[in-house]
N, C-alpha and C positions, 0 to 999 in steps of 0.2 A: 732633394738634391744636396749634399757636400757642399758648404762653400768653401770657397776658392779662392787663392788671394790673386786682386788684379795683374793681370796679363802684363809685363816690361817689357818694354820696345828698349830694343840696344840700336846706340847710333852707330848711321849709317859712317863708316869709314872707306876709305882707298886703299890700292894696295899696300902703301907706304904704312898703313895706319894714320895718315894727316883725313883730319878732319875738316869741314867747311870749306871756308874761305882758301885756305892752304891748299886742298886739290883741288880747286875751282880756278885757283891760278893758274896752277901747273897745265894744267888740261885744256888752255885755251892754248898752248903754245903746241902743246903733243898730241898727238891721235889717241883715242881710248884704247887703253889695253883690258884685252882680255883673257880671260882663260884660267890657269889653276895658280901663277904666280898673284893676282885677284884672290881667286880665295885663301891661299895663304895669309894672306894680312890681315883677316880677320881672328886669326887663330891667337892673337896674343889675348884678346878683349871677351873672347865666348866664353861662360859659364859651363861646366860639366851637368847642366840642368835641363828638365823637355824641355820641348818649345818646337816653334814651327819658324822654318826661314823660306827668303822668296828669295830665288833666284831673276837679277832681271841684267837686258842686254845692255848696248849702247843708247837708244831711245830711249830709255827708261820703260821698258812693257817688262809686264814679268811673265818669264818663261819656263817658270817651275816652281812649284809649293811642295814641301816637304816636310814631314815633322820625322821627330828624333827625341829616341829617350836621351839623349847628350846630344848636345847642339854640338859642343863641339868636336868629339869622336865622329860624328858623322861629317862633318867639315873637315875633317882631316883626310877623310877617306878621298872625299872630291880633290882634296888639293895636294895629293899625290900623281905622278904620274907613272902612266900606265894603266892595264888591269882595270878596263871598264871595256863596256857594253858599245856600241857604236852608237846606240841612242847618250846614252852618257856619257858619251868621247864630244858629240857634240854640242850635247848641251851647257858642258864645262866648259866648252870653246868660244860661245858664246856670251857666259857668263861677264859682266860688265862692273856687276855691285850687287849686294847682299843685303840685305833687310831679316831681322828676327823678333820671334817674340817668345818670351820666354812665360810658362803656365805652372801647374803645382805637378802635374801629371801627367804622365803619356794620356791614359785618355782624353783630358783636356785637348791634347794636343792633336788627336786623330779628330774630336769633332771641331776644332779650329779648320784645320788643315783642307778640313771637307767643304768648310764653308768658305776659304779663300779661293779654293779651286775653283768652286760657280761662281764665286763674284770676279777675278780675273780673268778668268777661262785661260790658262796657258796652256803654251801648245804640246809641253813635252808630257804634260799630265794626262790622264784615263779623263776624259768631260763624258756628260752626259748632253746626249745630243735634243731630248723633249725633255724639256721641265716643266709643265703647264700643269696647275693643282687638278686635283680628283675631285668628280663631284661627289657629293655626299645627299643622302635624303634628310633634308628638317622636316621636325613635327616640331612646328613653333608653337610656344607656349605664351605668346606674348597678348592673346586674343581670348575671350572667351568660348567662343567656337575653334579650337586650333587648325589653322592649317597645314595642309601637306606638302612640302616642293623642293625642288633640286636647289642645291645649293653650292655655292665655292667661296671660298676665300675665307677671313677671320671666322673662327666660331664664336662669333660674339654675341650673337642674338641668343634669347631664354626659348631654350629648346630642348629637345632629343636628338641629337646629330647619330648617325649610320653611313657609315663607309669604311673605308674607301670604295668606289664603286670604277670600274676600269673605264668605265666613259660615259658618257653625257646616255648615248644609246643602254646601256644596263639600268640605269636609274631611271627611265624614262619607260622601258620596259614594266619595271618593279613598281613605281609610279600607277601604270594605268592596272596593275594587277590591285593594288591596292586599292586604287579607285572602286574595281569591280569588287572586291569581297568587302571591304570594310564602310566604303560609300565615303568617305569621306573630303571635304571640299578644295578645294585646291586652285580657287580666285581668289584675287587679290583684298586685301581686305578693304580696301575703299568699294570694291564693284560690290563686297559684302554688304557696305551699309547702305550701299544705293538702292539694293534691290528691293522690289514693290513684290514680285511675282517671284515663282521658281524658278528657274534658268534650265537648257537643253539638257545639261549633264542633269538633275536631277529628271527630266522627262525620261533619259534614255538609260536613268537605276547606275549615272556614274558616281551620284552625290544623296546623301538624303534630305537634303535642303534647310539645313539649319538658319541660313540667312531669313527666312520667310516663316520660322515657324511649322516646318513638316516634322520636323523633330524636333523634343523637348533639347535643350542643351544637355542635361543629368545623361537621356541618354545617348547624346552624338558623344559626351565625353567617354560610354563605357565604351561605344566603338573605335574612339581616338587610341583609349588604355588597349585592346585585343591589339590593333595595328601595333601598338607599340611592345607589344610581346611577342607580336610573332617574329618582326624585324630583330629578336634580342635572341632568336631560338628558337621559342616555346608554341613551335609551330604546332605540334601533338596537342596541347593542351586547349589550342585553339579548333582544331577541327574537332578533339571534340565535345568541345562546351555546346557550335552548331549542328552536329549530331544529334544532341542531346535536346537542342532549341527545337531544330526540324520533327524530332520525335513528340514531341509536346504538341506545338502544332498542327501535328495530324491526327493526335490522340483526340483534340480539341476541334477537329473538321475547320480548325483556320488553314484550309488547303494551299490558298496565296503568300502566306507569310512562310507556310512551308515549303512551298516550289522557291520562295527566295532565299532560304537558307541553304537549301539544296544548290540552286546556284552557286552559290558562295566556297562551297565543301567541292561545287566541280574546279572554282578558279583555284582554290590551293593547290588541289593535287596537279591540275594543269600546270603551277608553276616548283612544285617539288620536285614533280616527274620531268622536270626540265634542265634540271640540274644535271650538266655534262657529264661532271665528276666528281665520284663519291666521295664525300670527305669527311666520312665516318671517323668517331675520333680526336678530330680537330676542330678545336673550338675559336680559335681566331690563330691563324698562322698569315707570311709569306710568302712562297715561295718562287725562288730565285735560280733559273737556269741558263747557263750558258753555253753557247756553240759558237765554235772558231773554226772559219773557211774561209780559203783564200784570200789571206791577209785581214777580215772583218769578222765582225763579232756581233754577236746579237744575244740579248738578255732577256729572256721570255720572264715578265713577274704574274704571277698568279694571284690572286686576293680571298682568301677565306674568315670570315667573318659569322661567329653563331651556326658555326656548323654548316656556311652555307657556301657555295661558289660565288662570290660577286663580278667577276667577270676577270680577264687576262690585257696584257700589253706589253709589244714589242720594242723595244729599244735599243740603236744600234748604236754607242756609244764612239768617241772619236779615241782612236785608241797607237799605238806606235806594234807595229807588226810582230816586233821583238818580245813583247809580252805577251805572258802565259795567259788562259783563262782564267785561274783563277787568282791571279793578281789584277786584270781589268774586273770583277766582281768584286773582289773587296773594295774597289777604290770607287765602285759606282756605287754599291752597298752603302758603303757612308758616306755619298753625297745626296745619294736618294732619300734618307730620313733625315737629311738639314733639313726639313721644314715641314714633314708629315710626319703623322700620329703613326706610332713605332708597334707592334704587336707583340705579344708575352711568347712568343717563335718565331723564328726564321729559321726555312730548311732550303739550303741551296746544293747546287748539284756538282759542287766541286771543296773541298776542304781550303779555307780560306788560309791564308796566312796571317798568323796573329791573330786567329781567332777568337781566342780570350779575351783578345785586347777589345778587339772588338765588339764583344758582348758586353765588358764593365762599361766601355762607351754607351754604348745606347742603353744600359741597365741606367747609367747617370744623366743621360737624355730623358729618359722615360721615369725615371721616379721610380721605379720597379725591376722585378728582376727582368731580364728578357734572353730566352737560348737561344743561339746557333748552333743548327745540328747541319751535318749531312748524312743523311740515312742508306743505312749498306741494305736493310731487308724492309720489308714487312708494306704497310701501305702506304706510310709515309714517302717510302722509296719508290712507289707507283704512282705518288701524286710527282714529284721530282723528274722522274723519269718522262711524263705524261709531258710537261712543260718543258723539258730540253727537246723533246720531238716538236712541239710547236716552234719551238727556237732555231731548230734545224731549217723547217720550214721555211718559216720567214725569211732568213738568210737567204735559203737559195732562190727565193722570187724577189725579196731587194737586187739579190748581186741580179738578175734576168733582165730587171728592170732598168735599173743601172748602165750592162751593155748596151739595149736596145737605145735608152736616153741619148748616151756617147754618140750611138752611130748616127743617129737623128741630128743632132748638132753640129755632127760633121758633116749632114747632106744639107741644114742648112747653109754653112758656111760654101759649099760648091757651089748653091743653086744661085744663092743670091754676092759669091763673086765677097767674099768676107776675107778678112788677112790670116783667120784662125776660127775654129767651133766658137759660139760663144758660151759663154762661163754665165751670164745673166741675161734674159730677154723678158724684157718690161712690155706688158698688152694695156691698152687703155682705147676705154669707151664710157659712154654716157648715156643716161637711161633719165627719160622724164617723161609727162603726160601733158603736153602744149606748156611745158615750159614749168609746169608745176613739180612740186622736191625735186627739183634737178639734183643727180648725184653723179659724178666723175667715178670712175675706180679704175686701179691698177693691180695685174695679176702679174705675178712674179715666178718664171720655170730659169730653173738651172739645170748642170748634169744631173741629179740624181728626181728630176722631176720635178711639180709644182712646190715652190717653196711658201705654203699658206701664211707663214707667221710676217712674212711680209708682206703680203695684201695690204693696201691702202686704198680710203674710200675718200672722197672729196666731198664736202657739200659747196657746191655753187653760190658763191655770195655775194658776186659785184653787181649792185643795187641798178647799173647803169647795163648792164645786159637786156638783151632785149627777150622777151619770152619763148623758147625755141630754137634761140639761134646755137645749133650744133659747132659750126666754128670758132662763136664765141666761147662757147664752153670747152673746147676742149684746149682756148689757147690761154685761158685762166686755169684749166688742171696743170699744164705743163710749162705754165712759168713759173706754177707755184711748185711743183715738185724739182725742176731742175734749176732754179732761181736759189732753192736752198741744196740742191746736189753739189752745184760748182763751189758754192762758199763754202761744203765742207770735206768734201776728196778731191784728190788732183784728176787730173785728165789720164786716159792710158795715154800712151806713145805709140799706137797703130792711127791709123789713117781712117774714116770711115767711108761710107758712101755718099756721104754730104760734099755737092762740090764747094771746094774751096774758091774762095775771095782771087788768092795768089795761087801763079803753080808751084809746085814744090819743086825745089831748084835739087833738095838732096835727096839719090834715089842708093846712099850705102845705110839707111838702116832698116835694121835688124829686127825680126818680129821675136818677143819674145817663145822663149821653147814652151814645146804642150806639157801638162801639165803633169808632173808623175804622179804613180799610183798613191802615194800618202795624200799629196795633196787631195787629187779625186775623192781619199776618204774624211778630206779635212769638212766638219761642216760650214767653216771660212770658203770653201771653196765657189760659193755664191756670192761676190762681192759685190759693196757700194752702191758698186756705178755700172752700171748696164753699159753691157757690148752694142747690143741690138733693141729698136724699140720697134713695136710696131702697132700703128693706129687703127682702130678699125676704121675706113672710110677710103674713099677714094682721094682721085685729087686733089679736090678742096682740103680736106683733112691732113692731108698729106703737105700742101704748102703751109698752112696753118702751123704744122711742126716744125718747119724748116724754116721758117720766121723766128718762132721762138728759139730755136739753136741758134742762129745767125746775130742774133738779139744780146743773147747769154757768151756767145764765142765760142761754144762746142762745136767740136770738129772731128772728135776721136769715136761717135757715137753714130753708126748704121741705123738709119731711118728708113719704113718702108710704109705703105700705105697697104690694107687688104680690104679691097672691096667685092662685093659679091657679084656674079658675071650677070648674063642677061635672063629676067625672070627672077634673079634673085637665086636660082640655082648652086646648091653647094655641089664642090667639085669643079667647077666653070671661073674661080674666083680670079680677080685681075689683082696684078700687087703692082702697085706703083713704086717708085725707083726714083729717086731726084739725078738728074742728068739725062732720065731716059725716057723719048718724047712716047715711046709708045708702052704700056705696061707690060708685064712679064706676067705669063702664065706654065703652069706645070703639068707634065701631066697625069691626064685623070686617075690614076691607081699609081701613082707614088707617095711612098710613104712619106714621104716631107710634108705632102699636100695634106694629108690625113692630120697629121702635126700641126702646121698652121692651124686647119679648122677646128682642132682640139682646142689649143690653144685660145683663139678669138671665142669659141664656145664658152669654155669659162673663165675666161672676161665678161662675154655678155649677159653668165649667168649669176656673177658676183656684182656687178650692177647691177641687174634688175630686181636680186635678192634686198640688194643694199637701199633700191628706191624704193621696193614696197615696204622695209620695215618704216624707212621714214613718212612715208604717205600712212602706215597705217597708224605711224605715233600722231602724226598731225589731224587725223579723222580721228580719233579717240580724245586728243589734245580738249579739254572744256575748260572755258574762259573764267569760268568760275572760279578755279584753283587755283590763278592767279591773284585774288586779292586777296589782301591779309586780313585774317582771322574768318576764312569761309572754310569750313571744315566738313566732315559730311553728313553733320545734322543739319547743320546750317544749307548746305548747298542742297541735299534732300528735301527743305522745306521750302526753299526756295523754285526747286522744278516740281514740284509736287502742288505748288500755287499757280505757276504760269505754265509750265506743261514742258519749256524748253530751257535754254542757255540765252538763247535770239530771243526769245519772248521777255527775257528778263533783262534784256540792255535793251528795249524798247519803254521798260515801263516806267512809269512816272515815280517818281518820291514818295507822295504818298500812296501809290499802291506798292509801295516794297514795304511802306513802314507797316501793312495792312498784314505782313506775314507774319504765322504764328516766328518768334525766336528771333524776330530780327528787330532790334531797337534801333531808333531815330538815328542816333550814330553811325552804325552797321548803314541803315540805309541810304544815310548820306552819302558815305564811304563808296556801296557799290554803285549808285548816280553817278558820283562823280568820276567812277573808271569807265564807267562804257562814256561818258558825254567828254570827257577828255578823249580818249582814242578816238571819238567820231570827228571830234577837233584837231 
């Protein structure tokens, strides 16, 4: 890459051009101005150089990022009046102060610009609404036996890294395909050097058991190198070296090593012959389609990799209505490779603006060249085509699902007597085995459905609870989550169903107006602080909340209790209600009812997920790996003497120092941790 000389921040001015202290005076006496006499004042000070500026309001949030081959040509354009868009009528109006930085190049400036957008997320900008990295397959190279396994985040481990992969489900897919033809292992390398015996995946031909000695290493590493060629391509070359292996061993009456190479030659074509779409041709591309309806957008991206299809994903970017397709793509295009591995193609389904500019960018991203095409003929234009139909799609079952959510919101706000739909509904339950890994969680829907990225999981830690007590537990979830909600958003200004302390003497205000369609498409439109909570349990549960609210001083937040009717019976459920002595039931084929029991369903099924991983880290958990310098020769000779973990915090001094590798030291050391914990 080019260097580049460092990035110049120009200061921040007013519209006077007074700097610091000078508007800082002014400004305590007078209300903030905004607008285009604001950006004016900047025009004495801007350089005619790129660079990226941030528009931000009165608060100080910034409410637009923008680069510019001339900062100040383009500031000049804003700080005219007239002759703008209604989305840029407003945005200027808003406008409060200005911030820039100044680069050697426009393309400097476009992947600036990309990377300020995610990191402020402003509202007037193209965002992307899932950012969560791609998994990728490691063949880690850091072991003598290499392993095989999904992977995300830094590529910093010594490996072969493969991806992008469009979801955890593709590579898990590709994973067990490769388990079946190449055998190769894919435990962790500690359960590696524990092992005495083969393991189930070697019984059932998912592994060839390198751990134990069923295969020499020379040649589990030439099975490691075929995986590693076929994942780069050279799928041909590999079926058939085993053609060619299967034919020998029949030649030779090794009929079994035959029938297993034959296997192996069926798992390939089972997984080439799998492949949706042909991508003949293309040896690692993107591609990128767009489709715009009613007011929304959706970016179908594609992932081709060694000739292969690795899987697809939908993305409904937050976008202002007013823009074209193919200026929401470009703008998501270069936010999308801030921080993933860039491919030597991208073909998208609309001709981008600044195309150019945009290829030097990611060529100076990527250390190489890289094209943007969009293709008029041939089969590139049927992979394109292929993926703005899936884009279509998706939109029109987002927007289906969308109305349906809306009108759900609105039957509960009728049913349970609400000021307005609500915008957030918070579900919380707990999941434990007599009291053991107790874990709290919280499931999050708003209008447009379950919002996953905010699930949260609680582990239970106050030492003085008692084991099992469900009330206890849920009134430590919810002072700990709403203990730190009030310290950091205000209250709404609606009323909820929590009786109040006082009555309310003022009956002239105003419930705020419902939401308009941008907002709806805002993905802000899930805020903070929940409208509506609702516990799973009955009364008890239900006072137990209303304690803790009463506790804290919320009052703006609908509480409801949902317990299951008699027998336990879904459909029959009772919701409890504070103020009201008898519970409210709905009836049996209303869609609200169905909603509710969606809702509490996964909740209970994101606890009970979240308690078995803990239960099963804590049943895996060996005490061993706790002391320093037990590693897993040392802890292999250690259970390989006494047979357990318990066996060996039972035993005396000198039967530890009696183990091969463990010197008088070591076995002070691990005496003295099991006889200290028993003390």
């Amino acid at each position: 890459m080019a260097k580049t000389k460092e990035p110049e921040t120009i200061p921040l001015r007013d519209h006077d051009g007074a700097t610091g202290a000078e508007a800082t005076a002014d400004a305590v006496q007078e209300a903030p101005i905004t607008g285009p006499q604001v950006i004016a004042g900047y025009l004495k000070t801007l350089p005619s150089a790129p660079g990226v500026y941030r528009m931000l309001n009165t608060d100080g949030d910034v409410i637009y990022v923008g680069k510019a081959r001339s900062l100040k040509a383009r500031v000049s354009n804003y700080a005219r009046l007239g002759g703008h868009t209604n989305r840029i009528a407003r945005m200027i109006s808003q406008t409060a102060s200005m911030e820039f930085v100044t680069v050697a190049t426009e393309a400097e400036a476009l992947l600036l610009e990309a990377n300020l957008i995610k990191r402020f997320r402003p509202r007037f900008n193209v965002l992307m609404r899932d950012d969560k990295s791609f998994p990728y397959i490691l063949v880690a190279r850091d072991h003598d036996a290499p392993r095989i396994l999904k992977h995300r985040g830094a590529r910093n481990r010594k490996g072969d890294y493969f991806g992008p992969f469009a979801s955890a489900g593709a590579v898990n897919r590709t994973l067990t395909m490769l388990q079946r033809v190449f055998l190769l292992r894919t435990c962790s390398d500690s359960d590696y050097e524990s092992r005495t015996r083969p393991c189930m995946l070697w019984q059932i031909k998912r592994c060839s058991g390198p751990c134990t000695g069923e295969i020499s290493l020379e040649d589990y590493s030439k099975s490691v190198d075929e995986a590693v060629r076929f994942l780069r391509g050279e799928s041909q070359s590999v079926r058939q070296k085993y053609q060619q292996l299967m034919e020998e061993a029949a030649e030779k009456l090794e009929f079994e090593r035959a029938a297993n190479y034959r296997n192996r030659l069926w798992a390939l074509a089972h997984v080439t012959a799998g492949q949706s779409i042909s991508a003949d041709g293309i040896e690692e591309a993107d591609v990128f389609a767009a489709h715009q309806e009613g007011g929304q957008t959706c970016i179908q991206v594609f992932f081709f990799r060694t000739g292969q299809n690795w899987g697809n994903r939908a993305y409904f970017p937050r976008a202002d209505r007013s823009l074209n397709p193919d200026e929401i793509l470009a703008s998501f295009i270069a936010q999308f490779y801030d921080d993933k591995p860039i491919p030597r193609l991208v073909l998208t389904s609309h001709d981008l603006p600044e195309a150019d500019l945009m290829a030097e960018a990611l060529s100076t991203k990527a250390s190489r060249k890289v094209e943007i095409a969009t293709p008029k003929r041939g089969a590139k234009k049927d992979l394109v085509a292929h993926a703005q139909s899936n884009a279509r799609e998706a939109l029109l079952r987002k927007m289906a699902e969308t109305a349906s959510q809306a009108e759900l919101m609105k039957g509960i706000a009728e049913r349970f007597d609400l000021p307005r739909p609500p915008q957030r509904i918070e579900v919380y339950d707990n999941s434990h085995i007599s009291g053991t890994d107790a874990v709290g969680a919280m499931i999050v829907a708003g209008p447009e459905g379950f919002a996953k990225n905010q699930y949260r999981k609680f582990n239970i830690k106050s030492a003085s609870l008692t084991p099992g007590d469900d009330y206890a537990m849920m009134r430590e979830v919810l002072t700990r989550r709403f203990k730190r909600l009030v310290a950091e958003t205000p209250a709404n200004p609606e009323p909820s169903n929590i009786p109040a302390e006082q009555p309310q003497t003022d009956s002239t205000e105003i419930a705020p107006p419902e939401p308009t369609p941008e907002e709806l498409a805002d993905d802000r439109v899930v805020p903070a602080r929940p409208d509506l909570v609702l516990v799973d349990g009955g009364a008890g549960q239900l006072a137990v909340a209303n304690e803790v609210f009463a506790e804290l001083g919320i009052t703006d937040i609908a509480l409801i209790g949902v317990a299951k009717g008699p027998d336990r019976d879904a459909g029959r459920e009772h919701f409890h209600i504070p103020g009201l002595a008898r519970p409210r039931m709905l009836e049996p084929r209303d869609p609200v009812l169905y909603f509710v029991q969606r809702l509490r369903d996964e909740a209970h099924r994101f606890a009970i997920g979240t308690h078995r991983a803990k239960r099963a880290k804590s049943m895996s958990a060996n005490p061993l790996d706790d002391i320093a310098g037990i590693g897993p020769t040392r802890r292999r000779s250690l259970l390989r003497h006494f047979g357990s973990a318990k066996a060996v915090s039972r035993a005396g001094l000198e039967d530890l120092k009696a183990v091969s590798g463990i010197s008088a030291e070591m076995a002070q050391k691990i005496y003295d941790f099991f006889h200290d914990k028993k003390n």
